[in-house]
C-alpha positions as CSV (number, residue, x, y, z in Angstrom):
1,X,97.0,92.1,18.5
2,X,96.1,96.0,18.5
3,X,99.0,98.1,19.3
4,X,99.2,100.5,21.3
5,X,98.2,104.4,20.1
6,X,102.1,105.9,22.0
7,X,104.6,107.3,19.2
8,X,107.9,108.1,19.5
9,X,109.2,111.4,19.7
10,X,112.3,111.4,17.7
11,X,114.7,113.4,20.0
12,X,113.1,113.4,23.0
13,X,114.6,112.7,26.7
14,X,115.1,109.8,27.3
15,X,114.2,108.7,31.3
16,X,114.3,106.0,33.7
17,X,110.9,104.9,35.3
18,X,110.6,103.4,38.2
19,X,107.0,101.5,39.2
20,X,106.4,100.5,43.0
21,X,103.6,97.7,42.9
22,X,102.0,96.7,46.3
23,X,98.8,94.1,46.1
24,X,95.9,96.7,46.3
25,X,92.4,97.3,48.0
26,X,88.6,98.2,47.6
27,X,87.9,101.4,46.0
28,X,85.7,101.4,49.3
29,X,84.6,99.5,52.5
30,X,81.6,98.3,50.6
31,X,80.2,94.9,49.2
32,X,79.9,95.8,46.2
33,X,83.8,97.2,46.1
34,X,84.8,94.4,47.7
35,X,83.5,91.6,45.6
36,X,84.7,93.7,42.2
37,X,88.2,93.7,44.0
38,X,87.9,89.9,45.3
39,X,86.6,88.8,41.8
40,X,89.7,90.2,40.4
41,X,92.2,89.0,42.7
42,X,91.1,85.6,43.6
43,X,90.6,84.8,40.0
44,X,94.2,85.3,39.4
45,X,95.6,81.5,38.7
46,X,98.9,82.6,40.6
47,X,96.9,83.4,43.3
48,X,94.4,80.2,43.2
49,X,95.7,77.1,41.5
50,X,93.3,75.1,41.1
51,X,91.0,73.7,37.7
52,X,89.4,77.3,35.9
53,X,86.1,76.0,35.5
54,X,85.3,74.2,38.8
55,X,87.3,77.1,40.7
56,X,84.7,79.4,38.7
57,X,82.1,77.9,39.7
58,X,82.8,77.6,43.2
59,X,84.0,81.7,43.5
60,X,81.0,83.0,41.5
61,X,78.6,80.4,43.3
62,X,79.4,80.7,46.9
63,X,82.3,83.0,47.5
64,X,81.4,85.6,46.1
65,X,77.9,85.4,47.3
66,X,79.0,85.5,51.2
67,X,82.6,87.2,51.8
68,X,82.6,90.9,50.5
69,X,80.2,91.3,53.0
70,X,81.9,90.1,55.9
71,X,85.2,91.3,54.1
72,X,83.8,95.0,54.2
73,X,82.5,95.2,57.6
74,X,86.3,94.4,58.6
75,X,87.8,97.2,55.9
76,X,85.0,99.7,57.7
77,X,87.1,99.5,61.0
78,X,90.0,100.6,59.4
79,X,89.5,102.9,56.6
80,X,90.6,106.4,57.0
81,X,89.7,109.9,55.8
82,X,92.2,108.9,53.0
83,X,90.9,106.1,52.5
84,X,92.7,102.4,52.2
85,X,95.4,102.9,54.9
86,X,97.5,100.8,52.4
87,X,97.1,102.8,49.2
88,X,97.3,106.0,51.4
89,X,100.9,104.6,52.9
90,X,101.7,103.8,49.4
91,X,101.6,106.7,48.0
92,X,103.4,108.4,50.6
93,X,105.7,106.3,50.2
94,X,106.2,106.6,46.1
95,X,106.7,110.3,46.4
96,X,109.0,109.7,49.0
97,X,111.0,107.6,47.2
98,X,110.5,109.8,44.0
99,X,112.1,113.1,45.8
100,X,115.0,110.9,47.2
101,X,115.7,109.0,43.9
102,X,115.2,112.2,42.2
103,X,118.0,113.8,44.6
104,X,120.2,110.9,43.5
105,X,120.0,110.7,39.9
106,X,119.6,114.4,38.9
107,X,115.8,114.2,38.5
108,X,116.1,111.7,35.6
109,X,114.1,108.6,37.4
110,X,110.2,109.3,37.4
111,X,108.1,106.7,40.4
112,X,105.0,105.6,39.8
113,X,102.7,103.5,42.0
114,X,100.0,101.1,41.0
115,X,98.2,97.9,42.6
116,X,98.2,94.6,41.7
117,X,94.4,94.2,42.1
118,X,92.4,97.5,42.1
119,X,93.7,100.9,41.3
120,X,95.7,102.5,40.4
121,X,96.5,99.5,37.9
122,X,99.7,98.1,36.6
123,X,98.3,99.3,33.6
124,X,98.1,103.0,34.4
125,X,101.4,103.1,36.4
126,X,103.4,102.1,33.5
127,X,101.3,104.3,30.6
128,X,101.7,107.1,32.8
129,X,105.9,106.5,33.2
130,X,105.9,106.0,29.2
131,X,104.1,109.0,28.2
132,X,106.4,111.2,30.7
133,X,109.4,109.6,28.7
134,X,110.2,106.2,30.9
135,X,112.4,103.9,28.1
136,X,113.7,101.9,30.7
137,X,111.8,100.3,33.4
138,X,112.5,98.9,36.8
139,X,109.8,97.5,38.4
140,X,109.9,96.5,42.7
141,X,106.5,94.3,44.3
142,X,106.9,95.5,47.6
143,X,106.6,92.1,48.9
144,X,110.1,91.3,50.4
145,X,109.9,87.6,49.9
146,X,109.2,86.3,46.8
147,X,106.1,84.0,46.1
148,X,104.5,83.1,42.9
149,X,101.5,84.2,44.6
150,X,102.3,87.6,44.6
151,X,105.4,88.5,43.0
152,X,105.3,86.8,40.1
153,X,101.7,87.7,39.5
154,X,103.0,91.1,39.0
155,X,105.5,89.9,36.6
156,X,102.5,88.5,35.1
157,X,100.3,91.4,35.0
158,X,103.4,93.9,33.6
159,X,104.6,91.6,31.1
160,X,101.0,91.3,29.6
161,X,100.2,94.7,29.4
162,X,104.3,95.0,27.6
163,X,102.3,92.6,24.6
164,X,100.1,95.7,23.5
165,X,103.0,97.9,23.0
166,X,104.9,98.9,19.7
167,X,108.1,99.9,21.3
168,X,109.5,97.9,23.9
169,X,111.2,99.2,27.3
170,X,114.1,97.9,28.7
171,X,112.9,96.5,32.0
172,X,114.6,95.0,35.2
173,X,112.6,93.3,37.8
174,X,113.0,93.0,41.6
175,X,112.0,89.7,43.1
176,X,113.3,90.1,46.6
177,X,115.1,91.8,49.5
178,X,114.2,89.9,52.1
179,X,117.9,89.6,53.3
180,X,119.1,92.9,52.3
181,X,121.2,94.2,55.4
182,X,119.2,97.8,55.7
183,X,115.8,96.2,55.6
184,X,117.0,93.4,58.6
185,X,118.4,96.7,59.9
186,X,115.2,98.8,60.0
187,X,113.1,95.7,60.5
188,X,115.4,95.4,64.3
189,X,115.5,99.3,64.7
190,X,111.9,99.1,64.8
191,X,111.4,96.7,67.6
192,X,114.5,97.6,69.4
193,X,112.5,101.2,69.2
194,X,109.1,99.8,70.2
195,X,110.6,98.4,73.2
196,X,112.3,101.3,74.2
197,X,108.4,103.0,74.3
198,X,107.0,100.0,75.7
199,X,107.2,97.0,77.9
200,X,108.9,93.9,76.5
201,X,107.0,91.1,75.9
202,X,107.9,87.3,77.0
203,X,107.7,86.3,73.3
204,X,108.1,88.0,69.8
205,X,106.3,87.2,67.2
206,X,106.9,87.2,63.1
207,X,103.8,86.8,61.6
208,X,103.8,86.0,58.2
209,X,101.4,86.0,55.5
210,X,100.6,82.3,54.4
211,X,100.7,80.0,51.1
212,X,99.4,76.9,50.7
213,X,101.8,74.4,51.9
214,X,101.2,72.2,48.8
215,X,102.5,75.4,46.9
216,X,105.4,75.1,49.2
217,X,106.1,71.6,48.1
218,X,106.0,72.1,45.1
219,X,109.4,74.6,45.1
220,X,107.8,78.2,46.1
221,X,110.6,79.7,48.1
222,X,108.6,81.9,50.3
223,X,108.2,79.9,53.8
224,X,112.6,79.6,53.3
225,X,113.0,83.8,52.5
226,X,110.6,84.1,55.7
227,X,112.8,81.9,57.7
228,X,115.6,83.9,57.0
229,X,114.2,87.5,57.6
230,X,112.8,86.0,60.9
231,X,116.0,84.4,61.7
232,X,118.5,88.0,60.8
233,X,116.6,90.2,62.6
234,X,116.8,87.4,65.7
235,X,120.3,87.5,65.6
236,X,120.1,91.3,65.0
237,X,118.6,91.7,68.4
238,X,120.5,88.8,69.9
239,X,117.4,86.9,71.0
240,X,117.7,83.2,72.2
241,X,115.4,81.1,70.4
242,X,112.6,80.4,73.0
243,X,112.3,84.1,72.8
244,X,110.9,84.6,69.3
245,X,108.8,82.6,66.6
246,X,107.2,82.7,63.2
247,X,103.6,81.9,62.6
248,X,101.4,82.5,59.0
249,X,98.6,84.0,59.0
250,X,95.5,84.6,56.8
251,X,94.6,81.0,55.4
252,X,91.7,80.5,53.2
253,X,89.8,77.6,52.4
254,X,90.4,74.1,53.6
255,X,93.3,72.7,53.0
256,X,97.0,72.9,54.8
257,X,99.0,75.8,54.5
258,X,102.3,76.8,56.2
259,X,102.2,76.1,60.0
260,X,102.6,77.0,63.1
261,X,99.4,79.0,62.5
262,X,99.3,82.5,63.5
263,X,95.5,82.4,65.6
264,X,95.9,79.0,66.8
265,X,99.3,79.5,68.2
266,X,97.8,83.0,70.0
267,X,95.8,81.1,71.2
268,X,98.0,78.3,73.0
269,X,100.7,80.4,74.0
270,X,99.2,81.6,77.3
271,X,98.4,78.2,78.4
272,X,102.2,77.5,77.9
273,X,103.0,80.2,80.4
274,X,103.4,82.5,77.5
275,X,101.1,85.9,78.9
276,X,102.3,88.9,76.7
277,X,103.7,89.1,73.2
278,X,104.7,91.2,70.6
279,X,103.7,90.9,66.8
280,X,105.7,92.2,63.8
281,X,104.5,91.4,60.1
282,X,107.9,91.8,58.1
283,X,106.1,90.9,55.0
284,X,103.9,93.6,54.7
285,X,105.6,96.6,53.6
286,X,102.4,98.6,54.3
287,X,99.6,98.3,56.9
288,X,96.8,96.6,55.5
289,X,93.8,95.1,56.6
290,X,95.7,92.1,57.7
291,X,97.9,93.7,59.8
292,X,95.4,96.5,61.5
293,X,91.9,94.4,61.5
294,X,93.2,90.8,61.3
295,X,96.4,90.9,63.4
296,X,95.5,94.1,65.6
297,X,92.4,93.4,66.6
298,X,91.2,89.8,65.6
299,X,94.0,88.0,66.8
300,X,94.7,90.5,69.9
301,X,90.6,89.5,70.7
302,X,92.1,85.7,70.4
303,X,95.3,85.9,72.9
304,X,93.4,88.0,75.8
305,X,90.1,85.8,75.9
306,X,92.7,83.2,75.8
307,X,93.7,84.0,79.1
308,X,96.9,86.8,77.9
309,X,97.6,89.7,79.8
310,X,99.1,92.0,77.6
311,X,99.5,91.6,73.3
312,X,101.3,94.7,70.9
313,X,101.5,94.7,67.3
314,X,104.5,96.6,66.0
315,X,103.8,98.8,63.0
316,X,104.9,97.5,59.1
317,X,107.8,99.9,58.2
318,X,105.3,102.1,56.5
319,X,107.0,105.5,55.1
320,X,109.2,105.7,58.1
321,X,112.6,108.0,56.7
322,X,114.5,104.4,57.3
323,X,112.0,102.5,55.3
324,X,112.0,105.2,52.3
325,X,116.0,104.6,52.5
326,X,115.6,100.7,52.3
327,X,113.8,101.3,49.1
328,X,116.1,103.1,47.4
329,X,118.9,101.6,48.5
330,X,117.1,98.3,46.9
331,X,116.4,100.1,43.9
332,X,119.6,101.8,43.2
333,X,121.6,98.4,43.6
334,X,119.2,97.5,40.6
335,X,119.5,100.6,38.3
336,X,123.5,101.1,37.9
337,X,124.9,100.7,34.5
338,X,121.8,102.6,33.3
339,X,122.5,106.0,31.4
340,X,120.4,108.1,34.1
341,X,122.7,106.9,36.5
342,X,126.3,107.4,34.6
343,X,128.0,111.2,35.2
344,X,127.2,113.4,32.7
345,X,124.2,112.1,32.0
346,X,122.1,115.6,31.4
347,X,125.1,117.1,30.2
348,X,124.4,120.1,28.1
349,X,126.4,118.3,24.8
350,X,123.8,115.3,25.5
351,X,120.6,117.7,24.9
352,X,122.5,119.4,21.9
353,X,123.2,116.1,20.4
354,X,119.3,115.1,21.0
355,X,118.4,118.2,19.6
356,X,120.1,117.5,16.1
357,X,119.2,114.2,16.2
358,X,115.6,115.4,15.5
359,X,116.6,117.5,13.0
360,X,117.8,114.9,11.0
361,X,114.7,112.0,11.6
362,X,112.5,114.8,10.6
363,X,114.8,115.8,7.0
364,X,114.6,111.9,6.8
365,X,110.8,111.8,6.9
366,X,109.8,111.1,10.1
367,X,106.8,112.6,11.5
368,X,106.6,115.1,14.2
């Protein structure tokens, strides 16, 4: 396998890098972006299990053929001046992050963002935290509950572009936080403050994004972490149970996936007395087109023709100040017993030591 062109430095700094990987977007709300970014991402085997070849067949054949179409008209009503409202949110929220973690630790933690599917790539993220001096990695999908669908593929993605290189990081890798106490926390402060500005609803929502239920069944924990947010923040707000519920949304394709379903429930509820509600999407750290097209205005279009009276989506956490602090919180728990966090790290001794310490590879022969 060709190795990568990095070389070491002997005697330089030594730094933690951190990568923040969310799922990605079009380069733009075109059919022609959309199908490059759709090709990629639905051709990911974590993603769609299912036979190579026939599954080939039937992307290049027929998806691919009809959805980046219909898929861009829907990006068009919601791309900004920045572009992709999630990559814009994402970066806010990596330098963010950065300045916080930076605060913490002394300035020896770089951030770096990248995208599962589109750009900036996993790739790029983690060449660009190398060649600032990263030697130890932490990577965080911002998907709060773990699926193989999503964060496993970017354990996937990282560990295969890890193959090309020489020198190996150390890396740790977040799978989860979907019960961490500050995220419930924020996730409740949220509502609780969306109420305060608005009208309570009869019902609350959690939409979730949904799996396959087949996936499910065969040991994916994702529909049991989505319970469990769903059901913390509940308590947190000390609802009673015929005041809240989860639904999935965003199925593809035929077969089951997780129920109740997000549209079709919408579109019951007023018939069951049910006339306002409010949506939240805890599993989207980011709004995306699933939350602001799909679950702000398709499925609002759904409830009131169903006979509603009044439907509000709640924001994702986005880069909110308590959001930025659930992140590092998340990430710090994950980074102790890591030099950059230890006292003393950036002592003056340690640069004099790493100073000599090139002296003598280069007497020994090494190059510069």
């Amino acid at each position: 396998m060709k190795q990568n062109s990095y070389t070491y430095q002997h005697g330089s700094k030594e730094k933690l890098g951190i990568l923040l990987v969310n799922l990605g977007s079009p380069d733009a709300p075109t059919a022609s972006a959309v199908r490059r970014y759709l090709a990629e991402f639905l051709s990911d085997p974590r993603v769609v299990e299912f036979p190579r070849l026939p599954w080939w067949l039937i992307l290049h054949g027929i998806i691919l053929r009809i959805r980046p179409r219909r898929s861009a008209r829907a990006y068009k009503k919601i791309w900004g001046l920045d572009g992709s409202p999630l990559i814009a949110i994402c970066k806010r929220q990596a330098q963010a992050v950065e300045k916080k973690i930076q605060e913490r630790f002394r300035g020896n933690v770089l951030v770096d963002l990248a995208m599962r599917y589109g750009n900036p790539s996993i790739k790029s993220g983690l060449e660009a935290l190398r060649l600032a001096g990263a030697r130890r990695f932490l990577v965080l999908p911002l998907y709060p509950q773990y699926s193989a669908t999503t964060t496993a593929s970017v354990f996937d993605e990282v560990t295969s572009v890890l193959q090309t290189w020489r020198w190996l990081p150390d890396l740790r890798f977040i799978n989860h936080y979907h019960d961490h106490p500050m995220y419930i926390d924020a996730l409740a402060n949220s509502i609780s403050e969306h109420w305060v500005n608005n009208s309570r609803a009869d019902k609350l929502l959690f939409s979730f994004h949904g799996i396959p239920q087949r996936y499910f069944d065969k040991g994916d924990p994702y529909f049991c972490h989505c319970q469990k947010t769903a059901r913390l923040v509940a308590e947190k707000l000390q609802l009673e149970d015929d005041q809240w519920m989860i639904v999935f949304q965003s199925r593809f394709g035929r077969e089951p996936w997780l129920q109740p379903y997000c549209d079709k429930t919408l579109e019951q509820l007023p018939a069951d007395g049910v006339h306002s509600v409010d949506v939240i999407c805890p599993g989207f750290s980011a709004d995306c087109l699933e939350t602001l097209e799909e679950i702000d205005i398709q499925n609002r279009e759904i409830f009131l023709n169903a006979g509603g009276s009044r439907y509000s989506y709640i924001p994702a956490l986005n880069d909110s100040a308590e959001h930025i602090d659930v992140i590092c919180e998340v990430l710090t728990a994950h980074m102790f017993g890591w030099p950059e966090t230890m006292p003393n790290w950036d002592a003056g001794e340690r640069a004099l030591e790493e100073k000599h310490s090139r002296e003598r590879a280069l007497a020994m022969g090494a190059k510069k």
